[in-house]
py3Dmol code that shows the C-alpha trace and the ligand (Angstrom):
import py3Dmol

protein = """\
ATOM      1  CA  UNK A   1    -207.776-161.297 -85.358  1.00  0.00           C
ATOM      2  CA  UNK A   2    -210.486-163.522 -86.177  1.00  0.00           C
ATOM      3  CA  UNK A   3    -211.453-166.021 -83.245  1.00  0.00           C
ATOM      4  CA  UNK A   4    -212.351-169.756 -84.012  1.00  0.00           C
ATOM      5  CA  UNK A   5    -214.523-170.870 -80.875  1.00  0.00           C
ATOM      6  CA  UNK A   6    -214.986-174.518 -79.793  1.00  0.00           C
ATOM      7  CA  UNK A   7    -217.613-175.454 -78.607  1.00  0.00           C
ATOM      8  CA  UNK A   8    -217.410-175.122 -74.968  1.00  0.00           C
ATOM      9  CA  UNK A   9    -216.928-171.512 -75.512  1.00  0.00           C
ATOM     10  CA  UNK A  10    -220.407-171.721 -77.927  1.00  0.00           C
ATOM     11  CA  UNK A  11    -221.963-173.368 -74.435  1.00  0.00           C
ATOM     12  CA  UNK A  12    -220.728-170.765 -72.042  1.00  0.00           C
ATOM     13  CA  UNK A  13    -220.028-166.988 -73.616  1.00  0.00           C
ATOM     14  CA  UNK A  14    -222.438-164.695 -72.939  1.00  0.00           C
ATOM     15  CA  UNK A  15    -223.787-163.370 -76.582  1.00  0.00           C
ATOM     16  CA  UNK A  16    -221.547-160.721 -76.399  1.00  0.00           C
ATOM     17  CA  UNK A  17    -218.533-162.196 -76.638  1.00  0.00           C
ATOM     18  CA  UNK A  18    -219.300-164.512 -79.121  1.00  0.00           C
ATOM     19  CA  UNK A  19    -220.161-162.438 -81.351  1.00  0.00           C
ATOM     20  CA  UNK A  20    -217.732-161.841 -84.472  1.00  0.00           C
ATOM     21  CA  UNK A  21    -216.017-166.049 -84.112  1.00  0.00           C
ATOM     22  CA  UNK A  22    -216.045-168.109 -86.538  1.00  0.00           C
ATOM     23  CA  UNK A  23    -217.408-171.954 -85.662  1.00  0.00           C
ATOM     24  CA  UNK A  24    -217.763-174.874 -88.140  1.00  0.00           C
ATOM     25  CA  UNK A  25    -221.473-175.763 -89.166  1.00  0.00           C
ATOM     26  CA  UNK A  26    -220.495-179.312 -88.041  1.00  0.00           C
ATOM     27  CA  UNK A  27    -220.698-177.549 -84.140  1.00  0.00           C
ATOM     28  CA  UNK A  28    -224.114-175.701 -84.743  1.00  0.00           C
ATOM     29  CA  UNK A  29    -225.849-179.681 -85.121  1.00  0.00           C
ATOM     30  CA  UNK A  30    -223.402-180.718 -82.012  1.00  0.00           C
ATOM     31  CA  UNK A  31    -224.891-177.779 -80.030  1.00  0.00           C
ATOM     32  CA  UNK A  32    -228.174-178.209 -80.990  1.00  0.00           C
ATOM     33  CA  UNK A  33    -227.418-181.779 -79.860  1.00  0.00           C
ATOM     34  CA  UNK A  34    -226.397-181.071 -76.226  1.00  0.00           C
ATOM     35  CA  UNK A  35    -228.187-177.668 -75.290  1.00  0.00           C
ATOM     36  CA  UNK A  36    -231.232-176.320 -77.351  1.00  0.00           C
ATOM     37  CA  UNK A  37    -231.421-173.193 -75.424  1.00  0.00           C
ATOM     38  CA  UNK A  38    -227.898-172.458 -76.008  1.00  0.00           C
ATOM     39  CA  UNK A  39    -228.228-173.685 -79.830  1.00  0.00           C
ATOM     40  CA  UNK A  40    -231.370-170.484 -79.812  1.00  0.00           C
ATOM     41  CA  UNK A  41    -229.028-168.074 -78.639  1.00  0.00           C
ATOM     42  CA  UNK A  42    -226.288-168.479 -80.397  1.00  0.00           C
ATOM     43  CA  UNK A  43    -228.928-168.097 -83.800  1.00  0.00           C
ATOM     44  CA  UNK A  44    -229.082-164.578 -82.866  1.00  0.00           C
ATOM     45  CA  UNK A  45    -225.604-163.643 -82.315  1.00  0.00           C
ATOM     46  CA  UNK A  46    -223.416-162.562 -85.053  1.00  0.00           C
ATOM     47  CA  UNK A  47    -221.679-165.450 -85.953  1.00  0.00           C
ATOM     48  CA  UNK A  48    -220.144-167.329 -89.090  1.00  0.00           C
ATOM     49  CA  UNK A  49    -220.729-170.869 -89.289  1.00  0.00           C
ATOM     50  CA  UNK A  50    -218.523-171.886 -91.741  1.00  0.00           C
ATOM     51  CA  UNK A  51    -218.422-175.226 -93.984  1.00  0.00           C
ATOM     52  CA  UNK A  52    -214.687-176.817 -93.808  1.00  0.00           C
ATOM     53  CA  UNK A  53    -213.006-177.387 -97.229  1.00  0.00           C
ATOM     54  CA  UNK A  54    -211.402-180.251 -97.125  1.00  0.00           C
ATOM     55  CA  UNK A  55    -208.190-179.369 -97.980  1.00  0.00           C
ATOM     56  CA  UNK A  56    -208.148-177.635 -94.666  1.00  0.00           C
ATOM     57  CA  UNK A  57    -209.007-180.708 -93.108  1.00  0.00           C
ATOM     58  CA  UNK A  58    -206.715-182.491 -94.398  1.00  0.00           C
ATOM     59  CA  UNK A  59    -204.235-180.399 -93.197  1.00  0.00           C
ATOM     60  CA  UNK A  60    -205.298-180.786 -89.437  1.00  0.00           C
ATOM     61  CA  UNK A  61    -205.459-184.261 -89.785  1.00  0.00           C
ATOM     62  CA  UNK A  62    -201.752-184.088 -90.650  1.00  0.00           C
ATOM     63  CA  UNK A  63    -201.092-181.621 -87.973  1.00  0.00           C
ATOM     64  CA  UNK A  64    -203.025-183.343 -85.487  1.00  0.00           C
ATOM     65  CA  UNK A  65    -201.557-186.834 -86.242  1.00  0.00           C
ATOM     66  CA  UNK A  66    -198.128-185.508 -86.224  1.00  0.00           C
ATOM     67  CA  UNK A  67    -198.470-184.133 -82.551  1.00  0.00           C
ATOM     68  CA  UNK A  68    -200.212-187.356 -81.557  1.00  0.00           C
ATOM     69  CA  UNK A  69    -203.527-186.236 -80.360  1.00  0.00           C
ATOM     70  CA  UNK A  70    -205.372-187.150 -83.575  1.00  0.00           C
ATOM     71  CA  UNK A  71    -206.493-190.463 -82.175  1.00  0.00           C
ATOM     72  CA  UNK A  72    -208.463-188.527 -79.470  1.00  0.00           C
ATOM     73  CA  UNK A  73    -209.838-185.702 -81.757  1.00  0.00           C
ATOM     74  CA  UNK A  74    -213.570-185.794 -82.694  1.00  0.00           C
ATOM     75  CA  UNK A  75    -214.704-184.995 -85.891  1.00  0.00           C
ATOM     76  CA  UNK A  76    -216.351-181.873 -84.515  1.00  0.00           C
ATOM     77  CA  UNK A  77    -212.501-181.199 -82.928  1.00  0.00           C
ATOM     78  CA  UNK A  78    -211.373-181.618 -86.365  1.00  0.00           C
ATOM     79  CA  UNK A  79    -213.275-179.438 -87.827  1.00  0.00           C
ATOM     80  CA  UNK A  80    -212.626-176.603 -85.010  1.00  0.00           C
ATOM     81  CA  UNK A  81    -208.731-177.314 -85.634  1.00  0.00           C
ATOM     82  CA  UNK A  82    -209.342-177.067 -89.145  1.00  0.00           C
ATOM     83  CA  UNK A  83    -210.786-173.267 -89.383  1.00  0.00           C
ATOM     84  CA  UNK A  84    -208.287-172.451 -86.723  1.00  0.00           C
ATOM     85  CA  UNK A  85    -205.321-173.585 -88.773  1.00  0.00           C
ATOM     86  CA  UNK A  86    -207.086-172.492 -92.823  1.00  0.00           C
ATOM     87  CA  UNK A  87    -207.952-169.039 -91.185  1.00  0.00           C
ATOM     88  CA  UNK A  88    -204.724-168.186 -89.214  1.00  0.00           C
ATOM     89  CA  UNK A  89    -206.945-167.718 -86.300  1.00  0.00           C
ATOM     90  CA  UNK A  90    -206.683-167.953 -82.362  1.00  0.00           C
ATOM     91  CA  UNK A  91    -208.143-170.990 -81.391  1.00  0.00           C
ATOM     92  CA  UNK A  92    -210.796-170.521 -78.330  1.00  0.00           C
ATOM     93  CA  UNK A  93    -210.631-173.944 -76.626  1.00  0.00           C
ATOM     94  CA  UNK A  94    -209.892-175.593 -72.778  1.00  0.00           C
ATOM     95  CA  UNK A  95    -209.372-179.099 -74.312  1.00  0.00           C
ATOM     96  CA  UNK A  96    -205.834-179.615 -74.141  1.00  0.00           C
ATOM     97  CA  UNK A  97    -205.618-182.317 -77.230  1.00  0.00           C
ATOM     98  CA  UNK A  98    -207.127-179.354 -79.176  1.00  0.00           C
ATOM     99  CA  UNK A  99    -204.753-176.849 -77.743  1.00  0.00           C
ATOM    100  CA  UNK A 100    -201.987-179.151 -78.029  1.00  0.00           C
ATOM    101  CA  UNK A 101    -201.915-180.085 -82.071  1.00  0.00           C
ATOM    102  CA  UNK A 102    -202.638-176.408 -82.754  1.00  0.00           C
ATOM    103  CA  UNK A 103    -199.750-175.013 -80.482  1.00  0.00           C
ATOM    104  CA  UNK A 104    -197.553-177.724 -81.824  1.00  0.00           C
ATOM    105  CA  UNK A 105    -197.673-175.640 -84.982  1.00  0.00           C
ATOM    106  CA  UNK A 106    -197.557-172.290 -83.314  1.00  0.00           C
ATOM    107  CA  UNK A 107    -201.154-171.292 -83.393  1.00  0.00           C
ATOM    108  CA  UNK A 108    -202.294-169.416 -80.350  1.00  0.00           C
ATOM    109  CA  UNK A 109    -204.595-170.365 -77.942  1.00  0.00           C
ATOM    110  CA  UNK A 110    -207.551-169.005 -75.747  1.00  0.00           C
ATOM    111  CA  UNK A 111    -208.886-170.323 -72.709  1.00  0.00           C
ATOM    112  CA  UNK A 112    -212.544-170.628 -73.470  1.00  0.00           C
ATOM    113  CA  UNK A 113    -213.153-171.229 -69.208  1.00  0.00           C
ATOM    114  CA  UNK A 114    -214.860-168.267 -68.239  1.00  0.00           C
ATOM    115  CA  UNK A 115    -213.761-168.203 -64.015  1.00  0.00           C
ATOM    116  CA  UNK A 116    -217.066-169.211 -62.643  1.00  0.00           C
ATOM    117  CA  UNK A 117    -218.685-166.432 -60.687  1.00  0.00           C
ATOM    118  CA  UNK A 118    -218.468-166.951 -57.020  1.00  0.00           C
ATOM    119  CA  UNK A 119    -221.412-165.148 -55.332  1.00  0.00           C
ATOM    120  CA  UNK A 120    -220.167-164.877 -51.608  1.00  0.00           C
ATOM    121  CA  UNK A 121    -222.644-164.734 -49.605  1.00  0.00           C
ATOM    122  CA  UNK A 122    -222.361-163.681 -45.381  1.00  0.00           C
ATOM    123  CA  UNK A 123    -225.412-163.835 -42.643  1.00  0.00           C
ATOM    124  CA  UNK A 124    -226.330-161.586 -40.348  1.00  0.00           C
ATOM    125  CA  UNK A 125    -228.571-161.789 -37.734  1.00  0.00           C
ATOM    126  CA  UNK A 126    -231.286-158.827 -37.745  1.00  0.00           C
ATOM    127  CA  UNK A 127    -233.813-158.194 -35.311  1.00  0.00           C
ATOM    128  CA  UNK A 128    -237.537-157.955 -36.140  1.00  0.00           C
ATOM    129  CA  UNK A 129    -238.255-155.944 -33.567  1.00  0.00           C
ATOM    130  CA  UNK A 130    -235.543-152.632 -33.393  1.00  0.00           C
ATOM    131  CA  UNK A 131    -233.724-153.663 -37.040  1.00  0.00           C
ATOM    132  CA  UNK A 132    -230.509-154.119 -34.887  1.00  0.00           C
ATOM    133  CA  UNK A 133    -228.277-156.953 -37.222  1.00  0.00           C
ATOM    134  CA  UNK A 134    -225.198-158.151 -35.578  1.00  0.00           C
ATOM    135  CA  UNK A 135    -223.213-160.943 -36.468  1.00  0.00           C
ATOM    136  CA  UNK A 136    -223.467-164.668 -36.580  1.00  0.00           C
ATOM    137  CA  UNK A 137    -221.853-166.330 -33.606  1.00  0.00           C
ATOM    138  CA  UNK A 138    -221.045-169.802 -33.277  1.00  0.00           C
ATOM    139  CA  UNK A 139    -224.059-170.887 -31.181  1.00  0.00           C
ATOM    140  CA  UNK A 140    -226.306-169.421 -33.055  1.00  0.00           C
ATOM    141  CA  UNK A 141    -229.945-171.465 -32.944  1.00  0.00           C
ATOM    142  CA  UNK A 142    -230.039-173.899 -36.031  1.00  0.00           C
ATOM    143  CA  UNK A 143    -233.135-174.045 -38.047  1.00  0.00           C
ATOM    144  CA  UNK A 144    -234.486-173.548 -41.677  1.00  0.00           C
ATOM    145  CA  UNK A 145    -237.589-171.583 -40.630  1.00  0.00           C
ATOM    146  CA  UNK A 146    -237.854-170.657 -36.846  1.00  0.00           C
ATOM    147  CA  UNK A 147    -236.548-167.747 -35.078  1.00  0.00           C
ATOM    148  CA  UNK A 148    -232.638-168.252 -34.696  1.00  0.00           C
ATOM    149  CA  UNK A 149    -232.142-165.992 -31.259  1.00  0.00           C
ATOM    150  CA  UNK A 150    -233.759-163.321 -29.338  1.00  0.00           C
ATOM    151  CA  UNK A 151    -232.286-159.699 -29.464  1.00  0.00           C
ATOM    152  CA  UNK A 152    -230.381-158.541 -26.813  1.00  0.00           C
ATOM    153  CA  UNK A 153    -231.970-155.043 -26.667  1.00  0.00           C
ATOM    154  CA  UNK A 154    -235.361-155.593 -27.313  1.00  0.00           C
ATOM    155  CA  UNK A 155    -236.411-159.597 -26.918  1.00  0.00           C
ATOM    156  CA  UNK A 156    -237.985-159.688 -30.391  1.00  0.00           C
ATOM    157  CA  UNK A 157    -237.132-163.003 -32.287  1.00  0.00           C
ATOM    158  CA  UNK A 158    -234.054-162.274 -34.536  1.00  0.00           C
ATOM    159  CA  UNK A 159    -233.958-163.574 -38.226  1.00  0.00           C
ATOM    160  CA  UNK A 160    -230.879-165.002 -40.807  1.00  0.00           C
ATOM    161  CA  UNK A 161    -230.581-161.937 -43.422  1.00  0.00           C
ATOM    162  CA  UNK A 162    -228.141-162.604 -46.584  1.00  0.00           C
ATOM    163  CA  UNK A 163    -225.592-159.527 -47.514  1.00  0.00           C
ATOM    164  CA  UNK A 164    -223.295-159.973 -50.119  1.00  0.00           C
ATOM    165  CA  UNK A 165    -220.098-159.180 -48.532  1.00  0.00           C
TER     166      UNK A 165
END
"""
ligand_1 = """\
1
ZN
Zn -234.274 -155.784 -31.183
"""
view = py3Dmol.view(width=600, height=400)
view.addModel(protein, "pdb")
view.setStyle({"model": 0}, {"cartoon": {"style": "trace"}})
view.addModel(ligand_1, "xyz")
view.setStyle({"model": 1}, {"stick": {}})
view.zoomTo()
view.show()
């Protein structure tokens, strides 16, 4: 099933997951627009950029106008709508206006939000001295650079360590 991929998904994917969509050549100038980096990477991953014919556009402007998000549609969105409707494909998209005209004519939808990756972090509290960590209590000593305690076993100053939990 070929994948049309907005351009949030063009923004966020890692490489190998874009690779194999199908994106209008009206997005590759709107990427280049808002992230060059981005606009680089993409160059080297195996996608088609793909002019619109304008019959197909035509036909999104009909779909689009007759589920009443037209008005709110870029011409970028347009395009994007376009391939997804001329190329029977799953549309990759979060914008709801998007989502909207295309499911109003049955077309399926991807999220393009990748969950963001929540790195959760906990502190201990190690000693410098004997290597002893024990947990973080509530009165812990506050500071950025200093010493935050002493150890109970051997006096040496104790230190903030990061573990991933
Ligand atoms: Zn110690």
């Amino acid at each position: 099933m070929v994948r049309v991929l907005d351009t949030a998904a063009l923004l966020m994917w890692p490489p190998e997951k874009l690779a194999g969509g199908v994106c209008a050549a009206s997005q590759r100038d709107e990427l280049e627009r808002v992230d060059t980096s981005r606009a680089m990477l993409a160059e080297t991953v195996d996608l088609t950029w793909q002019d619109v014919p304008s019959t197909w556009l035509a036909e999104a402007r009909t779909v689009a106008a007759a589920s009443g998000d037209l008005p709110r549609l870029s011409d970028v969105d347009l395009d994007v709508l376009a391939l997804a409707l001329g190329l029977s494909a799953v549309l990759v998209t979060d914008d709801f206006r998007l989502r909207n005209a295309f499911a109003s004519v049955d077309g399926s939808v991807e999220a393009a939000g990748v969950k963001k990756r929540t790195n959760v972090w906990s502190w201990a509290l190690r000693c410098t001295g004997c290597g002893a960590t024990s947990p973080v209590n509530e009165d812990a000593h506050r500071s950025k650079r200093d010493a935050v305690g002493e150890c109970r076993t051997c006096g040496s100053p104790l230190v903030l360590k990061r573990s991933r939990r």
